[in-house]
Structures are given as C-alpha cells and as structure tokens.
C-alpha positions in Angstrom: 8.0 10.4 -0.8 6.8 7.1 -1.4 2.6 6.7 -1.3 1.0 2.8 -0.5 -2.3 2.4 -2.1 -4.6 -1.0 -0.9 -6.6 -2.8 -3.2 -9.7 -4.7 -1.5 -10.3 -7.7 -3.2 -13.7 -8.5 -1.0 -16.2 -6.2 0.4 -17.4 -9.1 3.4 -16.2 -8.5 6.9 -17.5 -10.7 9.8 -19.8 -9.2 12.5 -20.0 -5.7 9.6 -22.7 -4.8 7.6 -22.2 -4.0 4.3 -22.9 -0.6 4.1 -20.8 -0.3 7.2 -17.7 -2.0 6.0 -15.7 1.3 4.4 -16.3 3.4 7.1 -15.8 1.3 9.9 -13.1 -1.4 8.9 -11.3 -0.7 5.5 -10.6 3.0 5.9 -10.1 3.0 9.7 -7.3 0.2 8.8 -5.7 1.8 5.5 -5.3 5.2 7.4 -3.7 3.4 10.6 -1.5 1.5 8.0 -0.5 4.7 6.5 -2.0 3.8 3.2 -2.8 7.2 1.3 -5.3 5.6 -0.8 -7.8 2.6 -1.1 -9.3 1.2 -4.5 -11.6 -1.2 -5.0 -12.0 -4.0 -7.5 -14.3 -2.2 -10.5 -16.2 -5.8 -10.9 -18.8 -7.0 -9.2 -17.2 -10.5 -8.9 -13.7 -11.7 -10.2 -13.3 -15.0 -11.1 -9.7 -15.7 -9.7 -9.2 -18.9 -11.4 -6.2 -19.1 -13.6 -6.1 -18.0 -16.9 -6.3 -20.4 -19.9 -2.9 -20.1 -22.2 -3.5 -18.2 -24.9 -1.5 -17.5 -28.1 -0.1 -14.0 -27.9 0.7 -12.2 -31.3 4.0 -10.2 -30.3 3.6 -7.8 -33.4 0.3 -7.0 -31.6 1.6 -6.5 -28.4 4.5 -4.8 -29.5 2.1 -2.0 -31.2 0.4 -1.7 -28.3 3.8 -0.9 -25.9 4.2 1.7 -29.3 1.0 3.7 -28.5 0.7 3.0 -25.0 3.8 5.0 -24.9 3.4 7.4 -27.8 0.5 8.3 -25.7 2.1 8.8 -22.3 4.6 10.9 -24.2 2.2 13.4 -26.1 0.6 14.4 -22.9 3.8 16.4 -21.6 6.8 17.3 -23.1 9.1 15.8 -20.0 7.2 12.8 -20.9 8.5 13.2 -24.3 12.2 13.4 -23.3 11.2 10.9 -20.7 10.6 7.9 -23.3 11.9 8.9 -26.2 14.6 6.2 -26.2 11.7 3.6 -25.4 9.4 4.7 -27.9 12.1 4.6 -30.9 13.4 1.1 -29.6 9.9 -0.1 -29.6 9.0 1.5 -33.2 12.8 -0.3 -34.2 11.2 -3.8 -32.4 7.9 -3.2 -34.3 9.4 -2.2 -37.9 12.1 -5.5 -37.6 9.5 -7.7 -36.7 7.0 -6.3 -39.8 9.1 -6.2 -42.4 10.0 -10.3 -41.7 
C-alpha cells in the first residue's frame, strides 16, 4: 500500500490565525487528499536560496554511504541480507579510492 506524506513549507494561511492553521486548513486538507501524514519544516525559517558550490571530498562521502548503511543493516538481520551487496561494493568503492 503506498502512504503520501506532505511537507508544509509555510505555516501562513490568509484569513487563519496561526494557532488555527493545523486544525482548520492543513489537516482538514491532507486527510481529504488522502495524505496519511503531515511534517513540518524543523526550522524556524529556511533560507531557500540556492546553495553556494562547494567542493565535495568523495572519500568522505563515500564513508558516509559505508556507515549510513552499516547502520541500517545492524538494526535487523533482513536489513542485513537486504544491503549486503551495497555495503561490500561501497567498502570495495572506499578501499580503491584509499589505497590511491
């Protein structure tokens, strides 16, 4: 079964208080939508101006992917069978990239 979740980017709603706005617009409209879930940003304000390019280190991000996964794995052992051919491609990636 597939689940929607909606993400409210901005908690303003004309003619709607602000203590008002959950109950009586966003919830009202995600549950009409068939949403099963609504989130909301975890910042008071997002600045939605692009980002600046910045120099990524792929050894870094590659050893992030590594435990990222290793960690998703150790929590359950389907997860384990689940990634193990990602985690060992990724450790290959990592160990190729290192010894260079």
């Amino acid at each position: 079964m597939t689940r929607l979740g909606y993400q409210i980017p901005n908690f303003t709603y004309p003619g709607v208080s602000p203590d008002g706005i959950f109950d009586n617009v966003v919830a009202k409209a995600a549950e009409a939508a068939g949403y099963d879930r609504v989130l909301v940003m975890d910042h008071f304000y997002q600045d939605m101006e692009p980002l600046q390019h910045a120099e990524v280190d792929v050894a870094q991000q590659g050893a992030r992917m590594l435990s990222a996964h290793e960690a998703r794995s150790s929590l359950r052992e389907e997860n384990r069978e689940l990634f193990l051919d990602v985690v060992e491609s990724l450790r290959s990636d990592l160990d190729q990239s290192n010894s260079r």
